[in-house]
C-alpha positions in Angstrom: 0.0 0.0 0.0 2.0 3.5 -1.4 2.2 5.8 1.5 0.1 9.0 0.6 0.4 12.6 2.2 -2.5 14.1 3.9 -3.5 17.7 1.7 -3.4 20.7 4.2 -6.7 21.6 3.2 -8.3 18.2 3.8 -6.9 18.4 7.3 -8.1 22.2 7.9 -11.9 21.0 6.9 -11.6 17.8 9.1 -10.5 19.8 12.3 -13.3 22.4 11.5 -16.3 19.7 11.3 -15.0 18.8 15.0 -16.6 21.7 16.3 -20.0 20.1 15.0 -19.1 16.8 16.7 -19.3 15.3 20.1 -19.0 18.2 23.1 -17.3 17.3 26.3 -14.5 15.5 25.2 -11.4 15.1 27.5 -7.7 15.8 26.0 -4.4 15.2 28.2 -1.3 17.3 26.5 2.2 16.5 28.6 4.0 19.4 27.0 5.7 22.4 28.2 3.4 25.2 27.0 -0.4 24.9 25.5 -2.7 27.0 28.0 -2.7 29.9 26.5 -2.4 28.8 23.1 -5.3 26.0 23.5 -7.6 28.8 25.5 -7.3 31.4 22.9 -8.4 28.4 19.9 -11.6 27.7 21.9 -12.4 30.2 24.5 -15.1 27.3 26.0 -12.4 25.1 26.8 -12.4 23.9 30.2 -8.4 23.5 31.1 -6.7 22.3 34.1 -2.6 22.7 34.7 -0.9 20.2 36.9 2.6 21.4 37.4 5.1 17.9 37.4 8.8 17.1 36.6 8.0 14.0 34.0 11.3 12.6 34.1 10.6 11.1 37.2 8.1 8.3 37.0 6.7 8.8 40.8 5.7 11.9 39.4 3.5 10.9 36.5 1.6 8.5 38.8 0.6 11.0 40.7 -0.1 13.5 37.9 -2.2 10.2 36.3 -3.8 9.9 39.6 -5.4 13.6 39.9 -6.8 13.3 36.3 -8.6 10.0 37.3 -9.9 12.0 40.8 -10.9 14.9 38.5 -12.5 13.2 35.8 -14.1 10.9 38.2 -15.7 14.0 40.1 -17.3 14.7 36.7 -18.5 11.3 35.4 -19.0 9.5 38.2 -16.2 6.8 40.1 -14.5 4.6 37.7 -16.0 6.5 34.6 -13.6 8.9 33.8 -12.8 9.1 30.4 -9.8 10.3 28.5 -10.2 10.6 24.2 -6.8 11.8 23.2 -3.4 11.6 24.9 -0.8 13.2 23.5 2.6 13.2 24.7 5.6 15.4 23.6 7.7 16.3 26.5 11.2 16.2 25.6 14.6 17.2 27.0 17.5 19.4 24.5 20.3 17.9 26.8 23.4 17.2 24.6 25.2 15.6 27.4 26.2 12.4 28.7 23.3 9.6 30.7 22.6 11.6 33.7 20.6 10.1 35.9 17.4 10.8 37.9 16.8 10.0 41.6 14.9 7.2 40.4 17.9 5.2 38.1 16.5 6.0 34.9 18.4 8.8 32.6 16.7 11.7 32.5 16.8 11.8 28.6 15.7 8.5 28.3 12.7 8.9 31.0 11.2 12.0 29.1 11.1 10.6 26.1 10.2 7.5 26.9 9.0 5.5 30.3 7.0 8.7 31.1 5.4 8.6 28.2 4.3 5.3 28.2 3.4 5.2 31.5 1.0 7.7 31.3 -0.4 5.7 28.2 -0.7 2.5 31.0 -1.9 4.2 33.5 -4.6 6.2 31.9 -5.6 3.2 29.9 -8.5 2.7 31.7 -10.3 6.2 31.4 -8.6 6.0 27.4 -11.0 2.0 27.3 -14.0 3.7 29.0 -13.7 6.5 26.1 -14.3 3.7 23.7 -16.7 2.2 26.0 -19.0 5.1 25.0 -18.0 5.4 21.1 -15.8 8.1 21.3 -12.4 8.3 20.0 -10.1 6.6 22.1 -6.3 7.7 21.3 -2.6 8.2 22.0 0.0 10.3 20.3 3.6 10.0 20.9 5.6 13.1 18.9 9.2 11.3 18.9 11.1 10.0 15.6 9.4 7.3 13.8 11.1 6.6 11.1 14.7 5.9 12.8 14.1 2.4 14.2 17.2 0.3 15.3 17.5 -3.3 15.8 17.6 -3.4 19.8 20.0 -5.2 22.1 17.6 -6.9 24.5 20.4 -7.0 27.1 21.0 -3.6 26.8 17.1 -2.0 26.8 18.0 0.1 30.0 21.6 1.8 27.7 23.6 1.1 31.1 26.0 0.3 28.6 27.1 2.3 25.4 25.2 5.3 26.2 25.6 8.1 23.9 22.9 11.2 23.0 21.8 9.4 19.4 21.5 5.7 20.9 19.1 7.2 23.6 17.0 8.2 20.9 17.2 5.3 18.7 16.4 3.3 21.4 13.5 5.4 22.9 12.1 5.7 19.1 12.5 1.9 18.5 10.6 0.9 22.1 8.3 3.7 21.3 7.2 1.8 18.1 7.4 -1.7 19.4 5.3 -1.1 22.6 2.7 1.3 20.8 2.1 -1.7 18.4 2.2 -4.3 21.6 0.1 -2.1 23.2 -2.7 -1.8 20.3 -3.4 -5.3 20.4 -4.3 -5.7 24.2 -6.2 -2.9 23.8 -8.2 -3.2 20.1 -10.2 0.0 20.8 -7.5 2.0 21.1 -5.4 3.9 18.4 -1.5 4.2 19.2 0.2 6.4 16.8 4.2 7.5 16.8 4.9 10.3 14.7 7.6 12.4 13.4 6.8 15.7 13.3 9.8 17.1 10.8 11.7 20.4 11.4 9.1 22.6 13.4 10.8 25.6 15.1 9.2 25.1 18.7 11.6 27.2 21.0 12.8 24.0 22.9 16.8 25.3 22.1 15.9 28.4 23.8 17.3 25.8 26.7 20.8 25.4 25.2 23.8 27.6 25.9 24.2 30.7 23.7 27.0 29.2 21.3 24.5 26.3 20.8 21.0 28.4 20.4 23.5 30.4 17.6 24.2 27.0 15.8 20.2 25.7 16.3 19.2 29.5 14.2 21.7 29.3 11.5 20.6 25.5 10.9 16.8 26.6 11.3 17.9 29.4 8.5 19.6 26.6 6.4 16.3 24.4 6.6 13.6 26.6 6.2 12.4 25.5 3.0 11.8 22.0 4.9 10.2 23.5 8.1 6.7 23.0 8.8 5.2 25.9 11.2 4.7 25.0 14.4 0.8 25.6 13.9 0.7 23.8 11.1 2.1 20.7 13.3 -0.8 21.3 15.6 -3.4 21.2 12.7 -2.4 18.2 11.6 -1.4 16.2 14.9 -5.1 17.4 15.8 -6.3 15.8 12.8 -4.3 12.7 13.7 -6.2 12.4 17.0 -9.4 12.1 15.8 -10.2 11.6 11.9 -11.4 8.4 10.9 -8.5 6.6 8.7 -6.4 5.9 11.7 -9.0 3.0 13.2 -8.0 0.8 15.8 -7.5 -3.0 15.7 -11.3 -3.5 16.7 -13.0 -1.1 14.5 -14.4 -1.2 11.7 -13.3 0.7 8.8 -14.9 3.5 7.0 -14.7 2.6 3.0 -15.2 6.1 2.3 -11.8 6.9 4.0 -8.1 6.2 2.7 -6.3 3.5 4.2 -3.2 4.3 6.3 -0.8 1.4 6.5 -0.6 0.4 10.1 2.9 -1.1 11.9 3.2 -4.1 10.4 0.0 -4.1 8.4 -1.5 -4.3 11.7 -4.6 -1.5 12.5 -4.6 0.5 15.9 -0.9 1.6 15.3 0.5 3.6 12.9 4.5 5.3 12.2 3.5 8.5 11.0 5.5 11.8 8.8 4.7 15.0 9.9 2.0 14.8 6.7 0.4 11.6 7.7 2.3 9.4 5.6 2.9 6.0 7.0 6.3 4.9 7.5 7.5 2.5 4.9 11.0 1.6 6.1 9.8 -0.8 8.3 11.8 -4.1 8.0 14.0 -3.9 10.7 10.5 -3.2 13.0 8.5 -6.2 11.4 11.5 -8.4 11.7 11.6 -7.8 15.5 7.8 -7.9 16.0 7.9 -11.3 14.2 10.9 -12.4 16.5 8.6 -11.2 19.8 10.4 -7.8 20.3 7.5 -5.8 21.0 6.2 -8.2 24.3 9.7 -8.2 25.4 10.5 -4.8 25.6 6.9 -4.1 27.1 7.8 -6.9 29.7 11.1 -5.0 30.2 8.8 -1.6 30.7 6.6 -2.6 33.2 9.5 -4.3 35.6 10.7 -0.8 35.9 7.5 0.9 36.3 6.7 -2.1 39.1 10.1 -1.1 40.7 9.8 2.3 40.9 6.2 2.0 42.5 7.6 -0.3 45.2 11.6 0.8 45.9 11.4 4.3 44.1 13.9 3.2 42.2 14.3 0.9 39.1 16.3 -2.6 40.5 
C-alpha cells in the first residue's frame, strides 16, 4: 500500500467539522506550553494545569492519579474518560546519561518511560472513552522513522550510552510497545509520529554558542520547516479523523487507508504529513521475532520497581 500525504486543506476542513461533533471530550497534552495557546483556539475550553517534573516516574503517577480523581468528580467513580493523549515532552540535553533520583536517565525517561506510562496508567479512562463510542487515542511526537535493531540485554543503555543511541532506542521501544500495546487494547489507536523540522523554542534551553548554531541551521532548513501551527493542525487531525481505526474497529470505506505497523490497524508510524512509514523491515523483523512483548515486559519491571523501591532494581 503507497504511502500518501494528507492535503493541508483536507486536514483544515476535518479539524473544523469537529466543532460540530461530540461536546465534552477530554484531552491530556504532557508538553511544556499549551494553555494559553489551546484557550485562545476555543475560549469554552475547560483546562486544568498540573505542574510535574515528567522525568521522574513517581511523578507521573501521581499526575495520572489527579486526572482520574478529576474526571471521576465529573463522570461518576471509575467513569472517567480520557479521548486523546498526546505526549511530547522532551529534553535538549546534549550531554552524557545523567541520571534521575529514580535510576533511569533523564533523557531517556522524558522521552520515553513517562510517556508510556501515562499511556498505561490512563488506559483505563482512554478504554472507558471507547466504551462510550468516542475516540479513544494516543500520540507519541518522537522519531518514527529511525528504528534500530535493539540489544535486548541492553534495553536500559547502562552500557554504550551516547545522545543518538538514547534516541534510537526510545524511538524503536516507542514503536514496538505502541504496536504491543494496540493489540491488548483493540479499541484503542497508538500512533508514533515524526513531526519534521518545526521551530518550537525547545533550544531556547541550550547555551548561547548552541541556540546560535540551532538559528543558522533553522535558516539553512527553512524551506523544509513546517510551522509549528501547522504541526498542531495536523497532529489534531491525527487524534481524531477516521483513517487511523483501531485493531477493533471497523473501517470506514469512504476513507483512505493508512498502513498500520506491520500491516496491523490501531498503530501507525506517521510523517509529519500523515504518511505512513515504509522503512519498516528492521521493526517487522523484531515484531515477528517477539520484540514488542519483550520490551513491554522490560517496561513494566521498571515501572513495578519504581512504584515499590522508588527506584528501578
Amino acid at each position: 500500500m503507497p504511502s500518501i500525504e494528507i492535503s493541508l486543506e483536507e486536514v483544515l476542513a476535518h479539524n473544523k467539522s469537529l466543532k460540530e461533533g461530540p461536546k465534552g471530550l477530554v484531552g491530556v497534552f504532557v508538553a511544556e506550553k499549551i494553555i494559553s495557546d489551546a484557550q485562545a483556539t476555543n475560549p469554552d475550553a475547560n483546562i486544568d494545569f498540573i505542574v510535574a517534573d515528567c522525568s521522574l516516574l513517581n511523578e507521573v503517577s501521581r499526575v495520572c492519579q489527579e486526572i482520574r480523581k478529576r474526571e471521576d468528580e465529573v463522570a461518576g467513580s471509575g467513569k472517567g474518560a480520557v479521548n486523546l493523549l498526546v505526549l511530547s515532552q522532551s529534553s535538549s540535553g546534549l550531554g552524557g546519561r545523567s541520571d534521575t533520583p529514580e535510576g533511569l536517565d533523564a533523557k531517556f525517561s522524558l522521552i520515553y518511560h513517562s510517556r508510556l506510562l501515562f499511556a498505561h496508567l490512563l488506559s483505563p479512562m482512554l478504554n472507558n472513552a471507547h466504551s462510550q463510542s468516542r475516540r479513544s487515542r494516543v500520540i507519541s511526537v518522537l522519531l518514527t522513522g529511525r528504528e534500530t535493531l535493539l540489544d535486548l540485554q541492553n534495553l536500559d543503555l547502562k552500557t554504550k550510552y551516547s545522545t543518538s543511541s538514547c534516541l534510537a532506542y526510545a524511538t524503536t521501544m516507542t514503536t514496538l510497545s505502541s504496536h504491543h500495546l494496540a493489540k491488548i487494547n483493540p479499541g484503542l489507536t497508538y500512533i508514533h509520529t515524526n513531526p519534521g523540522i518545526v521551530k518550537t523554542g525547545v533550544m531556547r534551553y541550550l547555551p548561547w554558542y548552541m541556540r546560535a548554531v540551532s538559528h543558522a541551521g533553522y535558516a539553512v532548513l527553512t524551506p523544509w520547516r513546517m510551522d509549528v501551527e501547522e504541526s498542531g493542525e495536523r497532529h489534531l487531525e491525527m487524534g481524531f479523523a477516521e483513517r487511523y481505526a483501531s485493531a477493533g474497529e471497523m473501517e470506514n470505506a469512504k476513507d483512505e487507508k493508512v498502513q498500520g505497523i506491520g500491516g496491523q490497524k490501531g498503530s501507525y508510524a506517521l510523517y509529519n504529513k500523515g504518511q505512513a512509514v515504509e522503512e519498516m523491515d528492521v521493526v517487522v523483523k523484531m515484531v515477528n521475532e517477539g520484540y514488542g512483548e519483550e520490551v513491554w515486559k522490560h517496561t513494566l519491571k521498571i515501572f513495578e520497581n519504581v512504584e515499590k523501591t522508588g527506584r528501578t532494581e
